[in-house]
C-alpha positions in Angstrom: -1.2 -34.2 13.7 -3.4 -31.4 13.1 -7.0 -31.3 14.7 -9.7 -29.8 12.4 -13.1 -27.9 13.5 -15.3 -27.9 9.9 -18.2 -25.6 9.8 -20.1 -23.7 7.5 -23.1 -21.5 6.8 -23.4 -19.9 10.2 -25.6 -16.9 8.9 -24.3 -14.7 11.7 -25.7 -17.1 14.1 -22.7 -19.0 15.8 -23.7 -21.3 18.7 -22.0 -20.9 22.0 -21.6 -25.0 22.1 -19.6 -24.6 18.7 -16.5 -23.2 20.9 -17.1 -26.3 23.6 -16.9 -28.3 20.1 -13.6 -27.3 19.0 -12.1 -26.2 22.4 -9.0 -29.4 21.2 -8.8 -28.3 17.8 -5.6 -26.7 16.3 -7.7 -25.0 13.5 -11.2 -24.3 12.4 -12.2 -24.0 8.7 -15.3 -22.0 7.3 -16.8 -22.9 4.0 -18.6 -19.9 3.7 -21.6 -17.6 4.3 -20.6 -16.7 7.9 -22.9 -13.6 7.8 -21.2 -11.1 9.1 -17.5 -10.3 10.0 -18.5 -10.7 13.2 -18.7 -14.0 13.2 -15.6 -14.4 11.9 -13.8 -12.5 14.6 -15.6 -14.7 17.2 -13.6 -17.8 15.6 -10.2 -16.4 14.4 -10.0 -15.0 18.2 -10.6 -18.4 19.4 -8.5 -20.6 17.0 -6.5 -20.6 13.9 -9.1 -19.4 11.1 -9.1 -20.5 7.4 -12.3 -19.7 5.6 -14.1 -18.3 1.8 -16.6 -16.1 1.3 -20.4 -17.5 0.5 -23.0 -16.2 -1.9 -24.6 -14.4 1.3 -21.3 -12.9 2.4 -20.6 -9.0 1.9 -17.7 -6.8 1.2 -17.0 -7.1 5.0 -16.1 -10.7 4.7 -15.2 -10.8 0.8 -12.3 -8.2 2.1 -10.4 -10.3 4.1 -11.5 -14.1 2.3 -11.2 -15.5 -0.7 -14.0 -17.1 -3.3 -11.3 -20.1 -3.2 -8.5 -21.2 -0.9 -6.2 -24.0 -1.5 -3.2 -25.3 0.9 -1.7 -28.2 2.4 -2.4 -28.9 5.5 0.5 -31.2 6.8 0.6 -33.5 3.3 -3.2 -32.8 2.5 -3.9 -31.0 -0.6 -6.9 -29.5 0.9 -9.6 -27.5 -1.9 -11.9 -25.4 -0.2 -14.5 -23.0 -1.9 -18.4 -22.1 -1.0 -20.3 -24.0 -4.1 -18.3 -26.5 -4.9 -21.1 -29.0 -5.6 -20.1 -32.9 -4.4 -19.0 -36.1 -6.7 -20.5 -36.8 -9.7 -22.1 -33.0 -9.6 -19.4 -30.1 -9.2 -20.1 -27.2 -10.0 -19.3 -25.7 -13.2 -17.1 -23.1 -11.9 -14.3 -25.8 -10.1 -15.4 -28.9 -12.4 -12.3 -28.2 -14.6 -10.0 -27.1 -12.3 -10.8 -30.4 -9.8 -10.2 -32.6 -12.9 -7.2 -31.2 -13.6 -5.2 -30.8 -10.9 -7.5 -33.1 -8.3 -6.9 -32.5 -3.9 -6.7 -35.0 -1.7 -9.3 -33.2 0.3 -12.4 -30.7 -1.4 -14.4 -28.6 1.5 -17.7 -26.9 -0.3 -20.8 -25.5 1.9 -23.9 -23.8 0.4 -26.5 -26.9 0.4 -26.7 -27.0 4.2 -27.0 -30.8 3.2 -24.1 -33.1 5.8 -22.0 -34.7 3.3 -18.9 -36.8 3.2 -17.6 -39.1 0.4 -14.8 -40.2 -1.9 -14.5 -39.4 -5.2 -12.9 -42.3 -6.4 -12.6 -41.5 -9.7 -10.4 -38.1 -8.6 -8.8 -40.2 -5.5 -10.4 -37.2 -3.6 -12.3 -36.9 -0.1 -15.0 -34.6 -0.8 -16.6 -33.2 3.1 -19.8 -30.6 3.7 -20.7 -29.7 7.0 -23.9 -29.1 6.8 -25.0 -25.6 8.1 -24.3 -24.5 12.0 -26.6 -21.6 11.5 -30.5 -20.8 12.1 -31.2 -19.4 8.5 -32.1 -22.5 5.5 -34.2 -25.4 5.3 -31.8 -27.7 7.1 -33.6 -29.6 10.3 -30.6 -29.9 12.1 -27.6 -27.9 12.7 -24.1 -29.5 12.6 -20.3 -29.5 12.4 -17.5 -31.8 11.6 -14.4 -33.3 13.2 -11.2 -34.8 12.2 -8.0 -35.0 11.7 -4.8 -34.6 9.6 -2.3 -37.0 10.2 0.6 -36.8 7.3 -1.3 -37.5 4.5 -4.2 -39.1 6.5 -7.4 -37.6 7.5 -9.0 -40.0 10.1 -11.1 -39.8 13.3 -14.1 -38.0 11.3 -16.9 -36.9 14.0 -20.1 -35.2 12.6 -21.4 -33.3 15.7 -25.0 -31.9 15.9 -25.9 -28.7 18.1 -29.6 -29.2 17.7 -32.5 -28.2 15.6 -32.2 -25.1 13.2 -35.1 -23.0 14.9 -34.5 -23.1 18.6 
């Protein structure tokens, strides 16, 4: 059993409560634009980090993370990339690629918009965090839970650390 932390667009803003948050997780994934490397240190010194690089992200980050990162995490095929779109509207740059060799599990970020759904038609659970950071439109900041269990992922917990503008 492997207990995930989910979080995305941070914007170099990274809420203390976020480490209270995933104090019993085993690792944290980041679905992009963390902001600065910074931010990035802050997590991968607190936890086992897996992450990609956003459209805001510079060479600092793009150095050390990938545009796209795929794995298994126990028997999850797990997808993750920044713009990634959702069901029924990928992107055009993984559309292909998702329909040809489908995870069991695609992470994207960039719309700030909470999002969690199946893709039945690609037997795929497709997961956005939302955005933990300050900087977008979102009205409230959040994060997701849950956890790998063989090939399961169960015990899904969106967490919300407040309003954007605090």
């Amino acid at each position: 059993m492997t207990r995930i932390g989910l979080i995305s667009d941070t914007h170099d803003f990274l809420d203390d409560a976020v480490f209270r948050h995933f104090d019993n997780c085993d690792e944290i994934w980041h679905a992009g634009d963390f902001g600065t490397a910074a931010i990035a240190d802050k997590l991968k010194a607190f936890k086992l980090l897996k992450g990609v690089y956003g459209n805001i992200d510079g060479y600092d980050i793009r150095s050390e993370y990938p545009e796209k990162l795929r794995w298994t995490c126990e028997d999850v095929d797990v997808y993750m990339t920044h713009i990634g779109g959702y069901p029924g509207r990928y992107a055009p740059a993984v559309r292909a690629e998702l329909y040809a060799n489908p995870p069991k599990l695609f992470i994207t970020g960039h719309s700030h918009i909470l999002k969690i759904m199946f893709d039945e038609k690609l037997k795929c659970l497709h997961m956005n965090p939302g955005a933990a950071g300050r900087h977008g439109w979102h009205k409230v900041r959040t994060l997701v839970r849950f956890v790998v269990d063989g090939s399961n992922m169960k015990d899904c917990e969106v967490i919300e650390l407040g309003k954007r503008s605090l």
